[in-house]
C-alpha positions in Angstrom: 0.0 0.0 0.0 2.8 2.4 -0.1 1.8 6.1 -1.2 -1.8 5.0 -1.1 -3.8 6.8 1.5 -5.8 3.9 2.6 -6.9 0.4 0.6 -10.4 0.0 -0.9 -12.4 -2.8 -1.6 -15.5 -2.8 -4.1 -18.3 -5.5 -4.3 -19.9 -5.0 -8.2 -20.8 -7.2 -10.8 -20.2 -4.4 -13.5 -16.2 -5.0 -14.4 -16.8 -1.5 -16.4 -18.3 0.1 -12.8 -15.2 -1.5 -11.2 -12.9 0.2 -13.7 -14.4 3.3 -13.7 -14.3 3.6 -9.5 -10.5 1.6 -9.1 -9.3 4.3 -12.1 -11.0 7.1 -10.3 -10.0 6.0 -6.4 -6.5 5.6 -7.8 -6.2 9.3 -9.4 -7.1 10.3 -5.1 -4.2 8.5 -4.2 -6.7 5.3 -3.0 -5.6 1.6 -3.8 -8.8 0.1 -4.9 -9.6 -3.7 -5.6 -12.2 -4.4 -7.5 -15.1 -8.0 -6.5 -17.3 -9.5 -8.9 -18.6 -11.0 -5.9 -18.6 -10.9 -1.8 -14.7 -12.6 -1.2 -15.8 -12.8 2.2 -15.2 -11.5 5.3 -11.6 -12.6 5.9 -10.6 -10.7 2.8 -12.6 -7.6 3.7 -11.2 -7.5 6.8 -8.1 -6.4 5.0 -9.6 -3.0 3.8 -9.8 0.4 4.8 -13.3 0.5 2.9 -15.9 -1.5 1.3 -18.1 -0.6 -1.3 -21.0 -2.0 -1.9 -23.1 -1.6 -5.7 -26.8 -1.8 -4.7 -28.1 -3.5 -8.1 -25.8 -6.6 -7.6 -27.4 -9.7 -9.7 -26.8 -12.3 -7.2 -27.5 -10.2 -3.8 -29.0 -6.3 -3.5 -26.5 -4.3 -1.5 -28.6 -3.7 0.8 -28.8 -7.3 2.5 -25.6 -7.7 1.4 -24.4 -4.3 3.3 -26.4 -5.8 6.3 -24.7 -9.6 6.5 -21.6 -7.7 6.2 -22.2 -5.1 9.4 -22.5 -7.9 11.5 -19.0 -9.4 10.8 -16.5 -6.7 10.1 -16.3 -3.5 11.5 -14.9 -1.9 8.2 -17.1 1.3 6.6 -19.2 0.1 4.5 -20.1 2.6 1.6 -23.3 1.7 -0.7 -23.6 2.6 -4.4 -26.6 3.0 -6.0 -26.8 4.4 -9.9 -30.4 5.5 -9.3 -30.1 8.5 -6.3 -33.5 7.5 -5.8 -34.4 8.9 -2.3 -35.7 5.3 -1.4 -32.5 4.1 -2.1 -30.5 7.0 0.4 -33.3 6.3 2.9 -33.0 2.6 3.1 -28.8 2.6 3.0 -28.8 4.5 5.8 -30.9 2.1 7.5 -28.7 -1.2 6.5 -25.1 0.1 8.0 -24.2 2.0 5.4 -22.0 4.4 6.7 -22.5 6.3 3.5 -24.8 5.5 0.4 -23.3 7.7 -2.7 -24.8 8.1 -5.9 -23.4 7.3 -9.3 -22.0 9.3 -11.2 -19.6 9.6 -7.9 -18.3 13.2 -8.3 -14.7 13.2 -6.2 -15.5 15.9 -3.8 -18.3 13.6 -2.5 -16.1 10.7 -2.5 -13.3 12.6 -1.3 -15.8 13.5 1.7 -16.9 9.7 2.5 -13.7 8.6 2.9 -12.0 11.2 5.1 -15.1 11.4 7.3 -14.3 7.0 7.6 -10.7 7.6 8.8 
């Protein structure tokens, strides 16, 4: 991790979403690791952050950001591409120490993850 300000993990099923957020996390100084699926919590454990895409075709983020509170104590940051109000009222509700929406402007980011240190 040297030179990285802290190491984040990402839980999508989109490789072009994981891309886009490990390319953009990077240009902030952020190593980023990008999931197709939950690696579980041994590997989470491992992370300074773990972000969570809410339209995940095997589990929504939001049970997924849930199972996950209970077993690691890493911030968990949810995704969500729609910004629908629903959406920022139930994240908050799972965990979520954040929910952002996509497109992730960097200030916003930038925010969530010095507020989580």
């Amino acid at each position: 991790m040297s030179g990285c300000k802290a190491r984040v993990a990402f839980i999508c099923d989109s490789p072009v979403l994981r891309l886009v957020m490990q390319r953009q996390l990077l240009s902030l100084d952020y190593a980023c690791s990008g999931f197709e699926k939950n690696p579980g919590n041994l590997v989470l454990r491992n992370f300074d952050f773990v972000f969570v895409e809410l339209m995940h075709f095997e589990e929504n983020g939001f049970s997924l950001i849930r199972r996950l509170g209970l077993k690691i104590t890493v911030p968990l940051i949810l995704v969500t591409g729609t910004g629908r109000e629903s959406d920022l009222h139930w994240g908050n509700t799972t965990g979520a120490a954040a929910v952002l929406a996509r497109p992730l402007c960097k200030s916003a980011l930038v925010q969530v993850l010095e507020q989580g240190r």
